[in-house]
PDB file with SEQRES, HELIX, SHEET and CRYST1 records, atoms N, CA, C and O in Angstrom:
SEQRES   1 A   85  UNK UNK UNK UNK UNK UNK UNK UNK UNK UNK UNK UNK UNK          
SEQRES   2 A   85  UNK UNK UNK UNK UNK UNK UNK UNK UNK UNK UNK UNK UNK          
SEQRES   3 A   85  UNK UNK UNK UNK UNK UNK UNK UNK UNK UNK UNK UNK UNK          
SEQRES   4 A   85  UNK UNK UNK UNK UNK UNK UNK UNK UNK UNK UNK UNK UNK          
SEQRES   5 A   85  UNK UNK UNK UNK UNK UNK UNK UNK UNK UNK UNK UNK UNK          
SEQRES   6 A   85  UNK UNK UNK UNK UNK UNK UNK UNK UNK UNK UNK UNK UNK          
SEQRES   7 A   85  UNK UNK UNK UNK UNK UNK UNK                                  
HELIX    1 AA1 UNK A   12  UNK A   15  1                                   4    
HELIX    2 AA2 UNK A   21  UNK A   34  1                                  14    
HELIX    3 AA3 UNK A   80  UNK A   83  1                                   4    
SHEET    1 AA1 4 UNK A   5  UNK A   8  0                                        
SHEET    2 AA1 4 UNK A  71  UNK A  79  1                                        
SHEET    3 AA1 4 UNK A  59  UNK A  66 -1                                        
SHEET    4 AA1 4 UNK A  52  UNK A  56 -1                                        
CRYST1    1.000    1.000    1.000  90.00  90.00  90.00 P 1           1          
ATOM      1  N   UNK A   1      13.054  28.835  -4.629  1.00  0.00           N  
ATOM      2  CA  UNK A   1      11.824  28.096  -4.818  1.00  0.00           C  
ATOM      3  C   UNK A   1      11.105  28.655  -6.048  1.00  0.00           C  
ATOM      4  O   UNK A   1      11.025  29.877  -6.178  1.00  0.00           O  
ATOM      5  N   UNK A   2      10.561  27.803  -6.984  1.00  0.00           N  
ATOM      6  CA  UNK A   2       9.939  28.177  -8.008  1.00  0.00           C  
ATOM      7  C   UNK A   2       8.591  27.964  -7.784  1.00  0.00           C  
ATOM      8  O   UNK A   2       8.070  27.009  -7.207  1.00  0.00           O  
ATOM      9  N   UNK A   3       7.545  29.904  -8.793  1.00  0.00           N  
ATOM     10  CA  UNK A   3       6.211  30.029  -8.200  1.00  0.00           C  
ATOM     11  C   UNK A   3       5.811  28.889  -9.129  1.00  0.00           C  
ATOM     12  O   UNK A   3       6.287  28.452 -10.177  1.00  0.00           O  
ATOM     13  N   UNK A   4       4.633  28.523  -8.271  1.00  0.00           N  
ATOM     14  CA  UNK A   4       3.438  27.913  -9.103  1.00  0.00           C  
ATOM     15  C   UNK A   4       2.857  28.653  -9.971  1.00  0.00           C  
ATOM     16  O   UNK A   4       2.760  29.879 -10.010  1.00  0.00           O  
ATOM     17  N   UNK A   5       2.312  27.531 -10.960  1.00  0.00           N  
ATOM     18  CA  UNK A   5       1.155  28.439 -11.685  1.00  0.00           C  
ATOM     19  C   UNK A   5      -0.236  28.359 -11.307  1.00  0.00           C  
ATOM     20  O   UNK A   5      -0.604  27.406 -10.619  1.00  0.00           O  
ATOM     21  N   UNK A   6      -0.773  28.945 -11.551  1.00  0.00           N  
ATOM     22  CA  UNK A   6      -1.891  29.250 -10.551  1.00  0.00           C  
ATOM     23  C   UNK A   6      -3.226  28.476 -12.291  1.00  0.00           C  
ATOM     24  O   UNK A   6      -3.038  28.908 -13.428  1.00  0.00           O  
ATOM     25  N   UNK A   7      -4.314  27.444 -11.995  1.00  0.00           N  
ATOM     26  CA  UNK A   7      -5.405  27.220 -12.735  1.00  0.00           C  
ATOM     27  C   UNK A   7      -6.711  27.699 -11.711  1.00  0.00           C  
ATOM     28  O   UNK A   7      -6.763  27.588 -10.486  1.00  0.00           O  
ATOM     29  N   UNK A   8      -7.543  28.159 -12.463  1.00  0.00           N  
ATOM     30  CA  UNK A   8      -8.921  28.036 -11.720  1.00  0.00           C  
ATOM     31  C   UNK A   8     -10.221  26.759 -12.295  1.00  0.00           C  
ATOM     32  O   UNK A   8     -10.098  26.220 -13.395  1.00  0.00           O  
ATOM     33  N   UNK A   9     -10.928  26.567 -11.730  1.00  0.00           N  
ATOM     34  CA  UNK A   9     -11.625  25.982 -11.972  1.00  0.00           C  
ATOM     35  C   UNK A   9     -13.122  26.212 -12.901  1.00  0.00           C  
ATOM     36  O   UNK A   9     -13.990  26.903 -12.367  1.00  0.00           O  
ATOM     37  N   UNK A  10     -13.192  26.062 -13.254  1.00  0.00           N  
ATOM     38  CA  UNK A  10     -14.472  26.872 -14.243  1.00  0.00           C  
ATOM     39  C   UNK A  10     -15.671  27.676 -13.495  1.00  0.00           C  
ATOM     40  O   UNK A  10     -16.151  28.772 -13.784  1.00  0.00           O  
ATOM     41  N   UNK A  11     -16.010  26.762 -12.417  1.00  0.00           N  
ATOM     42  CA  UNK A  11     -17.235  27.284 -11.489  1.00  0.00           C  
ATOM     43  C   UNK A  11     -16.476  28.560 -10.607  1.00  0.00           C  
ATOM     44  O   UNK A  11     -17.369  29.197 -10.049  1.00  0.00           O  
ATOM     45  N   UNK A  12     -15.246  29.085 -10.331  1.00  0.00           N  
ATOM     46  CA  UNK A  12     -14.589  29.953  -9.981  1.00  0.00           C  
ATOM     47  C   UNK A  12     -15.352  31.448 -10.273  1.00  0.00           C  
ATOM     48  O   UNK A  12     -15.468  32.392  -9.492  1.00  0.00           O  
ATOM     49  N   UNK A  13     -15.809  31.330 -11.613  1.00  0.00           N  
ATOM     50  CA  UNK A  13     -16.101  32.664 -11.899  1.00  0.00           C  
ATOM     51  C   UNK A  13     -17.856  33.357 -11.256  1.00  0.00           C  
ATOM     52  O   UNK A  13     -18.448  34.434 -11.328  1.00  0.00           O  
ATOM     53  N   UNK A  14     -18.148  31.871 -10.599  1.00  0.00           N  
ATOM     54  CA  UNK A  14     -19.664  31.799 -10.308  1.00  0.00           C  
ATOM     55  C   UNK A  14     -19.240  32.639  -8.709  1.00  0.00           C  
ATOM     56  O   UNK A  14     -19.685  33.739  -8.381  1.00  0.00           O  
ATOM     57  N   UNK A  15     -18.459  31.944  -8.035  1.00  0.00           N  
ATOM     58  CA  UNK A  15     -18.210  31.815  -6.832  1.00  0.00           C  
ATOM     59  C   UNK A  15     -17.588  33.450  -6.760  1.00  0.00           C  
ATOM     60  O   UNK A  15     -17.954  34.112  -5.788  1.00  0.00           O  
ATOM     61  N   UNK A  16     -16.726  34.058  -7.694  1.00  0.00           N  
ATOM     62  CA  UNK A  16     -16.473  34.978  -7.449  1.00  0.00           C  
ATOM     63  C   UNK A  16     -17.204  36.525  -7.797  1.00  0.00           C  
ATOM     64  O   UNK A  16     -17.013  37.677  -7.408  1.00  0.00           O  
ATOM     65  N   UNK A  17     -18.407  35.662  -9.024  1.00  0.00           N  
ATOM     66  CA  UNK A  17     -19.588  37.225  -8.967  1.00  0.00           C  
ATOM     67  C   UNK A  17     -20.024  37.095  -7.730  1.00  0.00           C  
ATOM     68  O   UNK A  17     -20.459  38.209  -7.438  1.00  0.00           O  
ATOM     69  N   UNK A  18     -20.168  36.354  -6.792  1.00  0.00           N  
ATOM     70  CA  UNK A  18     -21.204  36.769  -5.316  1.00  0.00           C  
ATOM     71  C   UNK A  18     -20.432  37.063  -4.451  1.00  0.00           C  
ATOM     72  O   UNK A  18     -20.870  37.093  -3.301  1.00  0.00           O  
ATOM     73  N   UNK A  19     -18.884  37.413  -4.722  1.00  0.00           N  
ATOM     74  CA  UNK A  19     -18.281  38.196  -3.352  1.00  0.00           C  
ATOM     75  C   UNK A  19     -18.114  39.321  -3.615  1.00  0.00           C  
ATOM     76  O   UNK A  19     -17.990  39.670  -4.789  1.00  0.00           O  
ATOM     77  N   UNK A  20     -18.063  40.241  -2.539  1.00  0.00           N  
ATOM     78  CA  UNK A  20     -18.291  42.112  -2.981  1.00  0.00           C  
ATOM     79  C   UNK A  20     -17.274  42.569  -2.930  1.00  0.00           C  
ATOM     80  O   UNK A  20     -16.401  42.206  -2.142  1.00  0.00           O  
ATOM     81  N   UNK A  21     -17.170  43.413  -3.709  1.00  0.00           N  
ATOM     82  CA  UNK A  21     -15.572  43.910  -4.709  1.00  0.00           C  
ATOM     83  C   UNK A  21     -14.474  44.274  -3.898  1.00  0.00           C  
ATOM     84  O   UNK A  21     -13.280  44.055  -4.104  1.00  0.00           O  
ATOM     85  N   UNK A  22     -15.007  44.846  -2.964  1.00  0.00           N  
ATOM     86  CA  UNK A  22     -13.892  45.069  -1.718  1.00  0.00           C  
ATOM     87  C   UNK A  22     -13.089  43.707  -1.319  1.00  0.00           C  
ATOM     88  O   UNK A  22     -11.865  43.652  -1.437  1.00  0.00           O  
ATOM     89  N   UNK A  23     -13.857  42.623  -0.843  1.00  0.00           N  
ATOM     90  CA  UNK A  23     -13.230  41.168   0.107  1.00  0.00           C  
ATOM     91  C   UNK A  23     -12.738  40.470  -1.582  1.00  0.00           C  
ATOM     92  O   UNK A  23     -12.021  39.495  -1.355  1.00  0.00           O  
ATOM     93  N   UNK A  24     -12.859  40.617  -2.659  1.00  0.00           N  
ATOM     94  CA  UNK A  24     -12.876  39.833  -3.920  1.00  0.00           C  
ATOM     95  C   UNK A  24     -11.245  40.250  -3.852  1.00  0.00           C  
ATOM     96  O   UNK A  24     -10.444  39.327  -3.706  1.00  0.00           O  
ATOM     97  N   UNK A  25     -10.697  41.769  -3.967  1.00  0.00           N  
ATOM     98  CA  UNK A  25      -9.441  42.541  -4.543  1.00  0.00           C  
ATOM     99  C   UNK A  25      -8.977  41.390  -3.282  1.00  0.00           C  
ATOM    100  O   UNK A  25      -8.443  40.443  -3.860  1.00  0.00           O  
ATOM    101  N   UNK A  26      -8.994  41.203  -2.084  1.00  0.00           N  
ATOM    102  CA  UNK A  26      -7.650  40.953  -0.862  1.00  0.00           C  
ATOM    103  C   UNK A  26      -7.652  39.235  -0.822  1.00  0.00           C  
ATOM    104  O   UNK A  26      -6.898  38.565  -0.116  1.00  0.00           O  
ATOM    105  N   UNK A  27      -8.880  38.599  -1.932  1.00  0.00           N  
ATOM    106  CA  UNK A  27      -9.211  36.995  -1.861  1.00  0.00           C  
ATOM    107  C   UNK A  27      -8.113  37.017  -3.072  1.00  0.00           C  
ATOM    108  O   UNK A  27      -7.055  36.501  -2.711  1.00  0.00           O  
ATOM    109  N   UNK A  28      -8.106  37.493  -4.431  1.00  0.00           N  
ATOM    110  CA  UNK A  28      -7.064  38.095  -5.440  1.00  0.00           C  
ATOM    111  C   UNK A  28      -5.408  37.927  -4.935  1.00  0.00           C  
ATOM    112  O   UNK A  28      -4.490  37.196  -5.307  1.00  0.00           O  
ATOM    113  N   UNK A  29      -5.505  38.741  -4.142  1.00  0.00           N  
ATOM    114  CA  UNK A  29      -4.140  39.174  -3.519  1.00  0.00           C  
ATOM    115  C   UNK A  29      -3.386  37.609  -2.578  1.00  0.00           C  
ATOM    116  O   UNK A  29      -2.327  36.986  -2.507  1.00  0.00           O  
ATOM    117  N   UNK A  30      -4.853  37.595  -1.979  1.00  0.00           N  
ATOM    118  CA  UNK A  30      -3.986  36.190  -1.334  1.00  0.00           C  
ATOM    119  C   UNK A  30      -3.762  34.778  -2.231  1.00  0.00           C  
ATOM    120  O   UNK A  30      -2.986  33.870  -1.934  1.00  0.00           O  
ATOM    121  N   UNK A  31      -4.474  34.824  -3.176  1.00  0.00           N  
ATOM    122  CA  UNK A  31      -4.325  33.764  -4.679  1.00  0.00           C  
ATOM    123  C   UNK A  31      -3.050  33.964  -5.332  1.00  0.00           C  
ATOM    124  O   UNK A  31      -2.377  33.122  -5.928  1.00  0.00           O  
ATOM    125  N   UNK A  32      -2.734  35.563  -5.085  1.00  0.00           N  
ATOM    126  CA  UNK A  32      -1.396  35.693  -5.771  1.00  0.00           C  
ATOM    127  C   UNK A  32      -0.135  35.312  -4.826  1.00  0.00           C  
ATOM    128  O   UNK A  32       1.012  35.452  -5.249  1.00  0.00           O  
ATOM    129  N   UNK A  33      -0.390  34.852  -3.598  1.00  0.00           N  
ATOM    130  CA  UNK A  33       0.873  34.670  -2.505  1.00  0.00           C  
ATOM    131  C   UNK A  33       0.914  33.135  -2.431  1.00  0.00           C  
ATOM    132  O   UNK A  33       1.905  32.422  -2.270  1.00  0.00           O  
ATOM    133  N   UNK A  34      -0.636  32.705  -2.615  1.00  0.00           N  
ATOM    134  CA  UNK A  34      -0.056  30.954  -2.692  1.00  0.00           C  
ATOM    135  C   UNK A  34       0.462  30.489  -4.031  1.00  0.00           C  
ATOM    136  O   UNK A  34       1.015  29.390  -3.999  1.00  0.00           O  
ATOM    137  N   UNK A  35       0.388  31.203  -5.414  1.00  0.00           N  
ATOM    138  CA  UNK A  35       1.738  30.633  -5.768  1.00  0.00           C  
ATOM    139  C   UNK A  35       2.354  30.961  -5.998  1.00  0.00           C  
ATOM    140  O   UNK A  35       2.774  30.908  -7.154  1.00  0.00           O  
ATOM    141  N   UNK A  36       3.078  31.776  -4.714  1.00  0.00           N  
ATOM    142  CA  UNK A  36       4.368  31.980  -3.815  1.00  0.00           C  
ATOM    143  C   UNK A  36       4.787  31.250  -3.237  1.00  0.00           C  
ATOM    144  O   UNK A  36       5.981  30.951  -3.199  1.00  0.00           O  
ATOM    145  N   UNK A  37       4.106  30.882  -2.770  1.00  0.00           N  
ATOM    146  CA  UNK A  37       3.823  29.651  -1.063  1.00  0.00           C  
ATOM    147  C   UNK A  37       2.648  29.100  -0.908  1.00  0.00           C  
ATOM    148  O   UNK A  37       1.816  29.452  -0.073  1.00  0.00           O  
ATOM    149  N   UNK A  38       2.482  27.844  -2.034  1.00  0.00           N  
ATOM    150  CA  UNK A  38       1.307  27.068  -1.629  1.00  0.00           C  
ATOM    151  C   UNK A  38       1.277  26.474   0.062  1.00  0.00           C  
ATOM    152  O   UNK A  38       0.239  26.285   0.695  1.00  0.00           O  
ATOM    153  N   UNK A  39       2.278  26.309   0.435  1.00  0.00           N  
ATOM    154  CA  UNK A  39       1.512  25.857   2.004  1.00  0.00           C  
ATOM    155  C   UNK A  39       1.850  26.806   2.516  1.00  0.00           C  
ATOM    156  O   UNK A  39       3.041  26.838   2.208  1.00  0.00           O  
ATOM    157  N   UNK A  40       1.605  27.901   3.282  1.00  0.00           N  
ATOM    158  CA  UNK A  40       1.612  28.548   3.986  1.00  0.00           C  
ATOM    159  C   UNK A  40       1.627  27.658   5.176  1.00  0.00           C  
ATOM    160  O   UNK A  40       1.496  26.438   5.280  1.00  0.00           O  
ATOM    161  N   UNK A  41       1.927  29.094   6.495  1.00  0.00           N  
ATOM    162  CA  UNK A  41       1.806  28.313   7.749  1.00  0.00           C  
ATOM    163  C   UNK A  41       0.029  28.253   8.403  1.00  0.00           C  
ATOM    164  O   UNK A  41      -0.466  27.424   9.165  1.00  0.00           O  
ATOM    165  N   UNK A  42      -0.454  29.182   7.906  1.00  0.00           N  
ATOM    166  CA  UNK A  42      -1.909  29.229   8.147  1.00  0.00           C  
ATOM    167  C   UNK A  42      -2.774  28.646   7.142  1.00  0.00           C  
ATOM    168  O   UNK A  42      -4.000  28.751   7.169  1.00  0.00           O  
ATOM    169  N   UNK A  43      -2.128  28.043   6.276  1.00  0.00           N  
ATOM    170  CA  UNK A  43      -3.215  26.944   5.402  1.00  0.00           C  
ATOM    171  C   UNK A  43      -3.773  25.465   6.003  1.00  0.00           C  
ATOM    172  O   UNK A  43      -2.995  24.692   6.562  1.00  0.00           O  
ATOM    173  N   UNK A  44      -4.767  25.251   5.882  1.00  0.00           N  
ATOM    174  CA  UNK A  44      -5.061  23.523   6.592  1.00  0.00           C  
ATOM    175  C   UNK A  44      -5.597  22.911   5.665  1.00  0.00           C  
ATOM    176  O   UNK A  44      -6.546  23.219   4.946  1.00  0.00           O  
ATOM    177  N   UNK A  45      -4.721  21.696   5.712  1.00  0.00           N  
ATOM    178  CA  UNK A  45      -5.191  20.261   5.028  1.00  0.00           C  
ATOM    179  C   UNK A  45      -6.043  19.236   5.931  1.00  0.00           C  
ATOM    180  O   UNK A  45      -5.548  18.446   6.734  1.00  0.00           O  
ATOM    181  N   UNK A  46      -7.560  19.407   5.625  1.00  0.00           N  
ATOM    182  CA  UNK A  46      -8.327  18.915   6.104  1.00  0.00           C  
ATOM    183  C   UNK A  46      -8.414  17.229   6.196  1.00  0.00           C  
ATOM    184  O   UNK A  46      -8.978  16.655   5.264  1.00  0.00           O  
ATOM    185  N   UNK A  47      -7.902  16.490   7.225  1.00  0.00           N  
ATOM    186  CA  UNK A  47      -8.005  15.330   7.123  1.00  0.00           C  
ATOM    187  C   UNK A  47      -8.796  14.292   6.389  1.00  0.00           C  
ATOM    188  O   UNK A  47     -10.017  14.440   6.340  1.00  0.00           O  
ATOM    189  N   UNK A  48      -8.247  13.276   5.823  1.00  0.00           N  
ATOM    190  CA  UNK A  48      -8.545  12.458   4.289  1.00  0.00           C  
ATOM    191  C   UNK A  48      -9.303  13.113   3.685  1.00  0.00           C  
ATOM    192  O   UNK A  48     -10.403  12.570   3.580  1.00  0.00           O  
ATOM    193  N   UNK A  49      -9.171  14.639   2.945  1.00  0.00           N  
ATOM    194  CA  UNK A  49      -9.092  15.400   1.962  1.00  0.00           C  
ATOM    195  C   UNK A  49      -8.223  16.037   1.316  1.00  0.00           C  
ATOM    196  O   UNK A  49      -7.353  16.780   1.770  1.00  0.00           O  
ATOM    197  N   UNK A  50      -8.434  15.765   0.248  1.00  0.00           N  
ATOM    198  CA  UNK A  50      -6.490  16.222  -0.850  1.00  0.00           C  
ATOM    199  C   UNK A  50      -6.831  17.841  -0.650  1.00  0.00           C  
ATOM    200  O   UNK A  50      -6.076  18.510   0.056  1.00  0.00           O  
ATOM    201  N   UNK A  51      -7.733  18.319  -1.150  1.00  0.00           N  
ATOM    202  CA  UNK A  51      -7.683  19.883  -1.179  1.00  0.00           C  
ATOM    203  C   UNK A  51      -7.006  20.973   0.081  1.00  0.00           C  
ATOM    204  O   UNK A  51      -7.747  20.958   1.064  1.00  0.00           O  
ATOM    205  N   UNK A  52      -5.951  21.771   0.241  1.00  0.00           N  
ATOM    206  CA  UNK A  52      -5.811  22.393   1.153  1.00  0.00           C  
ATOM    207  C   UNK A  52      -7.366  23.913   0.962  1.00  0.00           C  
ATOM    208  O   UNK A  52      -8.208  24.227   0.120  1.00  0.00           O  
ATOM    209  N   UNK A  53      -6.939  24.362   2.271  1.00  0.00           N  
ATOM    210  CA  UNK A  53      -8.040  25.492   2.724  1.00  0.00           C  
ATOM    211  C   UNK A  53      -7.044  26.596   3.219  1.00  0.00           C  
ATOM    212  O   UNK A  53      -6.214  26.350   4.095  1.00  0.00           O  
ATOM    213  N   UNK A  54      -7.162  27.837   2.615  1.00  0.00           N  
ATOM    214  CA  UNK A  54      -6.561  29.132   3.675  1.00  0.00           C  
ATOM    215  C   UNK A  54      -8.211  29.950   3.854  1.00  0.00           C  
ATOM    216  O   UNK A  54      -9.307  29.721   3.343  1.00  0.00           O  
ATOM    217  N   UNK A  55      -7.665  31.081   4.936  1.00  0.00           N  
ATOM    218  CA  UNK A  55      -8.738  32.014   5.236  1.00  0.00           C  
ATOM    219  C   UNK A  55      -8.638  33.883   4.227  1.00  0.00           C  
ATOM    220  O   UNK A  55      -7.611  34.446   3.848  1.00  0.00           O  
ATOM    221  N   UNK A  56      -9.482  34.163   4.141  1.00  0.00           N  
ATOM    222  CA  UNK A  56      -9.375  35.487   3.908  1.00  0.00           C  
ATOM    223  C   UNK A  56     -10.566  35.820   4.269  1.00  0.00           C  
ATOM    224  O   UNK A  56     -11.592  35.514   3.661  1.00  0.00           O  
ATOM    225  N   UNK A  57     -10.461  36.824   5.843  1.00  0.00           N  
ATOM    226  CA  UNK A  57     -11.659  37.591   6.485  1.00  0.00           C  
ATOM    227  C   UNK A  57     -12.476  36.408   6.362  1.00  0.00           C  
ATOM    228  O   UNK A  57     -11.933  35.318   6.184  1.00  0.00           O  
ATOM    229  N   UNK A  58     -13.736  36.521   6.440  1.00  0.00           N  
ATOM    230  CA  UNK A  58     -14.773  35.586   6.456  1.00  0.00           C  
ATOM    231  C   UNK A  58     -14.691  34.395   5.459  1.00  0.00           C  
ATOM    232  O   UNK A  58     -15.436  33.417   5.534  1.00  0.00           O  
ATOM    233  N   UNK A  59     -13.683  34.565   4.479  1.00  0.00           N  
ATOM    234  CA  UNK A  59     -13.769  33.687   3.153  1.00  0.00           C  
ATOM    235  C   UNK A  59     -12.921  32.541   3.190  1.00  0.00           C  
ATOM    236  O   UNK A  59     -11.911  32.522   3.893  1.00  0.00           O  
ATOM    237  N   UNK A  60     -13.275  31.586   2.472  1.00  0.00           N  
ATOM    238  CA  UNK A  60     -11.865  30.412   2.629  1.00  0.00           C  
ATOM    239  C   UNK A  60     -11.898  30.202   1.198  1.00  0.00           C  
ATOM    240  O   UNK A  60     -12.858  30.299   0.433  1.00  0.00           O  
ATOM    241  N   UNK A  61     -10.542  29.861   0.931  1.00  0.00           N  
ATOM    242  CA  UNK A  61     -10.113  29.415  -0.316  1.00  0.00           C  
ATOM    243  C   UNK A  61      -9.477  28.186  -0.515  1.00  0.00           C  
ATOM    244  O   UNK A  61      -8.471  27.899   0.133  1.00  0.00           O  
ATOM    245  N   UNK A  62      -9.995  27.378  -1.405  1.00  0.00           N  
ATOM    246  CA  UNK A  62      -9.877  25.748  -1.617  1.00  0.00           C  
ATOM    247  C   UNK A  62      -9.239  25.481  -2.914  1.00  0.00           C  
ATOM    248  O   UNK A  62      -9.624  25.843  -4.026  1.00  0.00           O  
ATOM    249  N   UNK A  63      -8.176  24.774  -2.591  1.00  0.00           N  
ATOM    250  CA  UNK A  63      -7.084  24.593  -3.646  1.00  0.00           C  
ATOM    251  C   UNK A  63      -6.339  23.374  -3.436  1.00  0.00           C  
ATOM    252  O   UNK A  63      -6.191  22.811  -2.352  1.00  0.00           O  
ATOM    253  N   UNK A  64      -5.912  23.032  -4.484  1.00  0.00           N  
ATOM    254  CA  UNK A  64      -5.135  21.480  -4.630  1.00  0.00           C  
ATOM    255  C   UNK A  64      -3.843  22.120  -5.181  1.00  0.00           C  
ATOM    256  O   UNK A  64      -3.764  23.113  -5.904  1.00  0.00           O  
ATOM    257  N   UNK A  65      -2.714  21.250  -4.628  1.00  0.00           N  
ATOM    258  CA  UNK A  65      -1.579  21.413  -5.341  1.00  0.00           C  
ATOM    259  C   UNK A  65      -1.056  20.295  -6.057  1.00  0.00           C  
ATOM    260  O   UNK A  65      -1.295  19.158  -5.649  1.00  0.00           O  
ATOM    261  N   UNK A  66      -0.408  20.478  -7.018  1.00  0.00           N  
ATOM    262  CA  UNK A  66       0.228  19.493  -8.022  1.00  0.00           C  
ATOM    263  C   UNK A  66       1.725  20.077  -8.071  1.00  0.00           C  
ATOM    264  O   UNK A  66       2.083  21.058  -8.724  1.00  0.00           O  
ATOM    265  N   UNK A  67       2.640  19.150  -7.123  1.00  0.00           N  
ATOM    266  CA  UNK A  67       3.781  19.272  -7.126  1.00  0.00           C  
ATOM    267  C   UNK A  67       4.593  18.626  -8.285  1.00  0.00           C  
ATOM    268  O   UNK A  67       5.579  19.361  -8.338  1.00  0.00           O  
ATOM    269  N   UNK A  68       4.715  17.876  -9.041  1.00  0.00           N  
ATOM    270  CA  UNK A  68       5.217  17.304 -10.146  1.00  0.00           C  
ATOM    271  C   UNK A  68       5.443  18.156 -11.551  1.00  0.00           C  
ATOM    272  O   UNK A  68       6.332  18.072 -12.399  1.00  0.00           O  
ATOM    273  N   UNK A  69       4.124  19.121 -11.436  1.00  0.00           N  
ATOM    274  CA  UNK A  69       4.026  20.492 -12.097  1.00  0.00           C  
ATOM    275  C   UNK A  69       3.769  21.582 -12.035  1.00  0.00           C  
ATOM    276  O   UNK A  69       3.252  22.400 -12.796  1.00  0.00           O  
ATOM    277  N   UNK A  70       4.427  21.593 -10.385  1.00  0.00           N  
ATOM    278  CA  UNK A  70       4.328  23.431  -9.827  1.00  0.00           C  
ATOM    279  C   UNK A  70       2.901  24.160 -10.372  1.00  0.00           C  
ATOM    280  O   UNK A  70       2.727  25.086 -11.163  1.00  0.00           O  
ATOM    281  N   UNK A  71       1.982  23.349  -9.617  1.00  0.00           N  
ATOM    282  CA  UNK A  71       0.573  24.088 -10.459  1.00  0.00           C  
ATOM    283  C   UNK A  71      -0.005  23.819  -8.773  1.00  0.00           C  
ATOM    284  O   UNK A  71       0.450  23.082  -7.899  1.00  0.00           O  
ATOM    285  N   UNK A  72      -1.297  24.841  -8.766  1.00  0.00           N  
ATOM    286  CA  UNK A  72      -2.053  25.122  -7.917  1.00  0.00           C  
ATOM    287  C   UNK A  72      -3.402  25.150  -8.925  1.00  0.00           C  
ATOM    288  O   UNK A  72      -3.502  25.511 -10.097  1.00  0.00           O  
ATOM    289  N   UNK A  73      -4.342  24.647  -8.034  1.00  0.00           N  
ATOM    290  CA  UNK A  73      -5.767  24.319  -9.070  1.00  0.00           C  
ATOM    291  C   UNK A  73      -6.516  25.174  -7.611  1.00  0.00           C  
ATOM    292  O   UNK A  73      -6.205  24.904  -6.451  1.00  0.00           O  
ATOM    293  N   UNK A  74      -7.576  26.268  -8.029  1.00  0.00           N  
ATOM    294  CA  UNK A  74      -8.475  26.728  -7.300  1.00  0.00           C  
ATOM    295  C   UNK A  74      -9.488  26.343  -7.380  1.00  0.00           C  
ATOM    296  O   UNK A  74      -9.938  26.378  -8.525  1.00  0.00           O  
ATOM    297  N   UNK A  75     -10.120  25.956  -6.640  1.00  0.00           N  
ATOM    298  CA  UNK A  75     -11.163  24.798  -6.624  1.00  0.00           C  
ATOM    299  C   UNK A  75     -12.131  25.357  -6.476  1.00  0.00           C  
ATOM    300  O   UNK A  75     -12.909  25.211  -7.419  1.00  0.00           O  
ATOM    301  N   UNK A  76     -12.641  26.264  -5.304  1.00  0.00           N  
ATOM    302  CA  UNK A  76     -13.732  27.123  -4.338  1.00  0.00           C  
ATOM    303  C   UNK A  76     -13.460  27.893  -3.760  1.00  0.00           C  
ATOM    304  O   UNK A  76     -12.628  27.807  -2.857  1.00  0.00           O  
ATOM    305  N   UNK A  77     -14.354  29.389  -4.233  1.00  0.00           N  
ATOM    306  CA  UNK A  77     -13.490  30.458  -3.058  1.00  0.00           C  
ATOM    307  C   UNK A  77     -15.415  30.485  -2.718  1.00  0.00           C  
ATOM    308  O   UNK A  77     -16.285  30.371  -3.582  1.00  0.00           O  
ATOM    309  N   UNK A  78     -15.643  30.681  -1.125  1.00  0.00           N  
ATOM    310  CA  UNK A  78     -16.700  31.014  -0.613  1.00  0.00           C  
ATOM    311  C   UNK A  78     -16.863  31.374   0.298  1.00  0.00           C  
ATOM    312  O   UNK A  78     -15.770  31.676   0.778  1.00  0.00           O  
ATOM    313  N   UNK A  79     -17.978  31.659   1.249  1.00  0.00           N  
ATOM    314  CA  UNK A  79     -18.085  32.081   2.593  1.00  0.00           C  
ATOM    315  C   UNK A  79     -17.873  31.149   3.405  1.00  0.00           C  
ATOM    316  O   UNK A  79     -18.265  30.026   3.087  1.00  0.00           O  
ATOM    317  N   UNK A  80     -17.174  31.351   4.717  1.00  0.00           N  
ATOM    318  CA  UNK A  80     -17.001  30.054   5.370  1.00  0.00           C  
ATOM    319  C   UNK A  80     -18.395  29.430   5.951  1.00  0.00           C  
ATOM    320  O   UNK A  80     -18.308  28.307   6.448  1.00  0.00           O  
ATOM    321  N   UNK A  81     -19.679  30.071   5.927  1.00  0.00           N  
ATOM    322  CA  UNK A  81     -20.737  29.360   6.422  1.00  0.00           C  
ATOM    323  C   UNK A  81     -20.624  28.101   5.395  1.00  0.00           C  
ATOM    324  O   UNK A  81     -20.813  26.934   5.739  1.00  0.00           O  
ATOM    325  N   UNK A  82     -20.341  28.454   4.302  1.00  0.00           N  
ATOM    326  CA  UNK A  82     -20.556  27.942   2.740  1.00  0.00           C  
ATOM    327  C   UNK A  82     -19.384  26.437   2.927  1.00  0.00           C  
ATOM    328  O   UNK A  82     -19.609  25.233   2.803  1.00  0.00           O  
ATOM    329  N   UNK A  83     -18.380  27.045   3.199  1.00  0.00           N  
ATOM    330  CA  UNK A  83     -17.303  26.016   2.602  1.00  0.00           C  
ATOM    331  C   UNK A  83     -16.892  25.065   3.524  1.00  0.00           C  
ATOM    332  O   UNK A  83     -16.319  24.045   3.141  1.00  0.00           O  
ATOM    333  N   UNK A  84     -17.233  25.387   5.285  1.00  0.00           N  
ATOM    334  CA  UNK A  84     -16.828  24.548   5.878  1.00  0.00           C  
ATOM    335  C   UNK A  84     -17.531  23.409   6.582  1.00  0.00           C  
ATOM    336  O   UNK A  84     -17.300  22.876   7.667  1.00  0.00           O  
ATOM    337  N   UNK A  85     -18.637  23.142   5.479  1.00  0.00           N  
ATOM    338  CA  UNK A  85     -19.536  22.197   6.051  1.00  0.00           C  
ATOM    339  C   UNK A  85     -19.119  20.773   5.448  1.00  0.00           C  
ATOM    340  O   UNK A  85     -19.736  19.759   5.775  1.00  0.00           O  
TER     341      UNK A  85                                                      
END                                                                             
């Protein structure tokens, strides 16, 4: 299986000054495994929404995949009070 490439989204860098450096390094780490494995078995595709969602600790991370060009787009990384409304 070939990795994805991984894009972020511009507002990414907003979303990631307000998480604290500790939960930021293991939100990092798990960005680097989905494109390994954009679907994981613990990722959810939220019904009639294209974006998938995984968890890290309190955080969720929101991402689209583009299979045609092995790309992953990061959309929103935030707190889940934040992201799952």
């Amino acid at each position: 299986m070939a990795e994805y490439k991984l894009f972020f989204k511009a507002s990414i860098e907003k979303d990631f000054a307000r998480i604290p450096k500790k939960d930021l390094k293991k939100i990092l780490q798990r960005i680097d495994r989905i494109a390994v494995d954009p679907r994981p078995a613990a990722s959810e595709k939220p019904s009639g929404q294209e974006p998938y969602r995984v968890r890290q600790g309190n955080y969720r991370i929101v991402y689209a995949i583009e299979d045609k060009v092995l790309s992953v787009w990061i959309v929103k990384v935030g707190h889940r009070k934040d992201i799952c409304r």
